[in-house]
N, C-alpha and C positions, 0 to 999 in steps of 0.2 A: 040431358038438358037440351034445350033448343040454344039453336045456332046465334049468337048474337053480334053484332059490330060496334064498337067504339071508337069514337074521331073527337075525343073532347081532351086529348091528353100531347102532354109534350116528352119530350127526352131529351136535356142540355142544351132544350132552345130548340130543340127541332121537333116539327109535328108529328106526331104517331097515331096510328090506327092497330088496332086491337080485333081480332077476328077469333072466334070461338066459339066450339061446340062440344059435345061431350069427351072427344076424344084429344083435342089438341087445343092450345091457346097459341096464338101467332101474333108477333109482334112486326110493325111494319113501322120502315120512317120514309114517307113520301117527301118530307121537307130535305133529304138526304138520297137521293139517287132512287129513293123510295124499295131499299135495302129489306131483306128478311132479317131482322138481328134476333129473333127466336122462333123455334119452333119445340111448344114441349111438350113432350109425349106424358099424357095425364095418369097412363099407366102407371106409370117408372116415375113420372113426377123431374125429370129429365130433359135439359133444354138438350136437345141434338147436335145443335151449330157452335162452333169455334167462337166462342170470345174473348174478341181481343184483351192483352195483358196492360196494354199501354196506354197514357193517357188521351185517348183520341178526342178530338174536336170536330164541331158542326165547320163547313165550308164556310168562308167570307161571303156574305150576300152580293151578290151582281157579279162574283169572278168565276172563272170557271179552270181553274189551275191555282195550283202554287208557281212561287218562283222556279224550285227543282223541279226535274220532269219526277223524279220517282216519289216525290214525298207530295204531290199532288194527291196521291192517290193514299198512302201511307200514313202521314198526318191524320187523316180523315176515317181511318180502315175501323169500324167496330168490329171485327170478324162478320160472320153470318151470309149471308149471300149476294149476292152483287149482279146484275145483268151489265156488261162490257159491252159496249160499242164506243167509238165505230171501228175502235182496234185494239184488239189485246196485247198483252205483255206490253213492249217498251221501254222506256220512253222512243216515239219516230218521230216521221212527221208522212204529211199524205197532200195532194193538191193547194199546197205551200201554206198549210199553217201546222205548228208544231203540234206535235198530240202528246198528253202525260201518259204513265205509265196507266194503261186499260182507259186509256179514253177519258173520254167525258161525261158517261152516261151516270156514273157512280159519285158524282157531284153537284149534279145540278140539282133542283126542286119541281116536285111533281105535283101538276094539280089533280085533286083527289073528287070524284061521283062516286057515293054508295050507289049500285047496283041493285044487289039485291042485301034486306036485312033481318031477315030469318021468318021464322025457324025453323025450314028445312034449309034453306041453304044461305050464307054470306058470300058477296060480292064485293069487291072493290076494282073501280076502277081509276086509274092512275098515269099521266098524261103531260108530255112534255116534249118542248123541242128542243132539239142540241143550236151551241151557238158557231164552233168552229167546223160545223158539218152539219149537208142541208136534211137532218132526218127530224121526222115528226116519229116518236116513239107511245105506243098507248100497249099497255097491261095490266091484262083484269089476273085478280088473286082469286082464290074461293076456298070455303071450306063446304061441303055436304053433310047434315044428319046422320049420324051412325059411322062417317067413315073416316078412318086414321090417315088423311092425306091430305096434303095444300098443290091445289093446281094452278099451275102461271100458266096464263097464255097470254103472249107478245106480238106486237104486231109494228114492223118498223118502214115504213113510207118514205123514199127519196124523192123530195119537196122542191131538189133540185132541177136546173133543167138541163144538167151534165150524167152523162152513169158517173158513180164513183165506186171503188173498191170500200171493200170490209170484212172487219174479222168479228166474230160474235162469241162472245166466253161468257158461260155460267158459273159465275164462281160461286162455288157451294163449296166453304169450306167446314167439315164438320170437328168437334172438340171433344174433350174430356168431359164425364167419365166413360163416354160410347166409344173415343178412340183409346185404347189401351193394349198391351202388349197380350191379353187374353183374346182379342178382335180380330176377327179374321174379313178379308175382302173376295167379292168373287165378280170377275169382270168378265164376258165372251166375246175375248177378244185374240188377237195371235200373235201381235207385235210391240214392242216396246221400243221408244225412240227417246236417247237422253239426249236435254237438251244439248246443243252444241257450247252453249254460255256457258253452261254449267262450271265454275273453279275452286268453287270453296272446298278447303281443307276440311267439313264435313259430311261430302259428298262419299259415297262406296261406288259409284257408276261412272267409268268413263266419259267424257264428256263427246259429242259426238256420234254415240257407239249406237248400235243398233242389236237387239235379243230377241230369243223366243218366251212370250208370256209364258208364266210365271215366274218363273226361274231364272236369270241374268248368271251366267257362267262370266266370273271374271277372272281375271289372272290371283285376285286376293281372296277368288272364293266364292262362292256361289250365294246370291243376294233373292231373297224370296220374296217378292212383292204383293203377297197377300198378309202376310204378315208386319206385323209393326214392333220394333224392337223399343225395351227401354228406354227412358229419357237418359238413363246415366250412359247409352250410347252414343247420342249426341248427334242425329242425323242430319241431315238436309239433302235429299234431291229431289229433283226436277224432270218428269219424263212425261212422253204423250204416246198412250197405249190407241193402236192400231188396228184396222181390221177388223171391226168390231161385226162381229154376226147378229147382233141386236143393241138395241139401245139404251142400256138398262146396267145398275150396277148393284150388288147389296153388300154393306157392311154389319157386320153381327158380332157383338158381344155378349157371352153366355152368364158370365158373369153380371152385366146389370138384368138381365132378361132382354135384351133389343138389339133389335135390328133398324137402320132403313136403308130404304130398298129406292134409289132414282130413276124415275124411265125417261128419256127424252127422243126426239127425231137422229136418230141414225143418218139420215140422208142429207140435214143439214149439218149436225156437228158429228162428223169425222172423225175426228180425235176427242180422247180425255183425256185432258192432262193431269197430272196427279202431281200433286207438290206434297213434299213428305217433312216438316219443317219438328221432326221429331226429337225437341232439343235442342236441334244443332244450327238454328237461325242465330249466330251469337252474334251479329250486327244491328244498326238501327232499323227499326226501331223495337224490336224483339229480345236481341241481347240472351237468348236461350232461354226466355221463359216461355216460351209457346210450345207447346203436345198436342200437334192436331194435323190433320192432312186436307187437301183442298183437291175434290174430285169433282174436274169440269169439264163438260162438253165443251167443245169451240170447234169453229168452221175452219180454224186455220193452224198452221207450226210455224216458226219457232215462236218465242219468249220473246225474241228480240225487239218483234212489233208489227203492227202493218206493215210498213216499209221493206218488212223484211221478208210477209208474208205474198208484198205483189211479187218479190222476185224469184219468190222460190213458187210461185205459181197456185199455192193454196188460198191466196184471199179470194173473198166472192164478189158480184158484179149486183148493184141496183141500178136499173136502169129510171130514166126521168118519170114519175109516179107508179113508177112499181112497187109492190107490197111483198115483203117477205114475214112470214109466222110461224112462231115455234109456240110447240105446249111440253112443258116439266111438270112433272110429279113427282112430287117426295112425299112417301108412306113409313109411318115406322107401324113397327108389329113386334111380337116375341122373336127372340135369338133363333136364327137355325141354325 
């Protein structure tokens, strides 16, 4: 079929666009941080991305937070993908205004120009400023004729006339039935770093500790990070894999037939961090019903937040009208 776009549709009050071509249909909510909350692979008939269990809501029009730093973000969360500025994890703060947990960029409303509307290829473009940081943010989506992949390219402009710091996270969190204890992960990379925060009681990783990719020798046992255990295991950690010799990662399960495969800039995001919430998130607002992992680039470490990423010296620098730009690809294909 040829490529087509649709912008005539809502979700819970929030505007969606609809992008699709023979091989995938993608759902987009620009009224919403302008979030990926599907992408399905028409093969397999199979949304890829994590959806959330709980009852999330659109954001209060004109605010750009909740009262909590962490349920800013939480409240709001459908699963699916998120671009994070102007600082990951969290809750901080940064040039004296508080930031929620990943910012702001995953709350506000985007204004939306079709680009292009097929049918060799769809376009969207999607466009907005922050209000507690001075960034003008614009990312085009697309899909191509014949090909199994959704491409972002981002483009983020400090509109200020200070430099400021920042940290940039792709949260790509992927779900059931792709993530399963038959799924295997394969990242080239060499280091594995748990978070420091890290305390929950269904943690297997040291918090603080530092291993050699794949395999985490711990004193309870040796923890295989391509693999995904059970839900009746009940996991939850938190680590940012290192050293990455390419930018790229693939998860595959044989049993539904799929794979996808992420490419992103290596040279901007440094780390992936991997959240492993398999089971064992048994707080708010999850409470142990979520089976899925969230595998994402970011410019910066820890969880804790910008604040925590100036000191530890991984946050990055935009200086007064300077432009920084990332492009992600996410492909699905058959299991390898």
């Amino acid at each position: 079929m040829a490529c087509t776009i649709t912008d005539e549709y809502e979700r819970r009050g929030i505007d969606a666009v609809f992008l699709e071509n023979d091989r995938l249909r993608v759902e987009l909510l620009p009224g919403k941080g302008g979030d990926v909350t599907e992408i399905i692979d028409k093969r397999t008939d199979t949304n890829v991305l994590f959806e959330a269990p709980h009852e999330w809501r659109a954001p209060a029009t004109g605010t750009v937070g909740a009262p909590d730093g962490a349920y800013a973000f939480l409240d709001h969360y459908p699963g699916g993908w998120q671009s994070v500025l102007p600082g990951a994890g969290g809750p901080s703060s940064a040039h004296g205004a508080p930031l929620a947990l990943h910012g702001e960029s995953s709350l506000v409303p985007f204004e939306t120009r079709i680009l292009d509307a097929g049918p060799e290829r769809v376009a969207v473009e999607l466009a907005a400023s922050l209000t507690r940081y001075p960034f003008d943010l614009e990312r085009e989506i697309s899909l191509a004729a014949g090909e199994s992949a959704i491409e972002v390219t981002e483009r983020v402009t400090n509109a200020g006339r200070v430099s400021v710091e920042y940290s940039w996270l792709q949260h790509v969190a992927l779900g059931e039935p792709l993530v399963a204890p038959e799924a295997s992960l394969s990242v080239p990379c060499e280091t594995v770093h748990v978070d420091p925060d890290q305390t929950n009681d269904t943690a297997r990783l040291p918090p603080g500790e530092t291993f050699e990719w794949p395999v985490c020798e711990t004193d309870d046992g040796p923890v295989d990070l391509r693999e995904f255990p059970p839900a009746a295991e009940r996991v939850h950690d938190l680590v940012a894999l290192a050293d990455l010799s390419e930018g790229r990662y693939t998860l595959s399960n044989p049993d539904v037939d799929l794979g996808v495969t992420v490419s992103f800039p290596e040279s901007l995001y440094q780390y992936l961090w991997y959240w492993q919430p398999l089971g064992g998130f048994e707080d708010a607002p999850f409470f142990g019903r979520n089976y899925n992992v969230g595998l994402e680039p970011c410019t910066s470490v820890p969880n804790a937040g910008l604040d925590a990423a100036v000191e530890n010296g991984t946050a990055n620098e935009l200086r007064p009208d300077e432009t920084v730009e990332s492009t992600v690809r996410l492909s699905t294909h058959p299991a390898e």
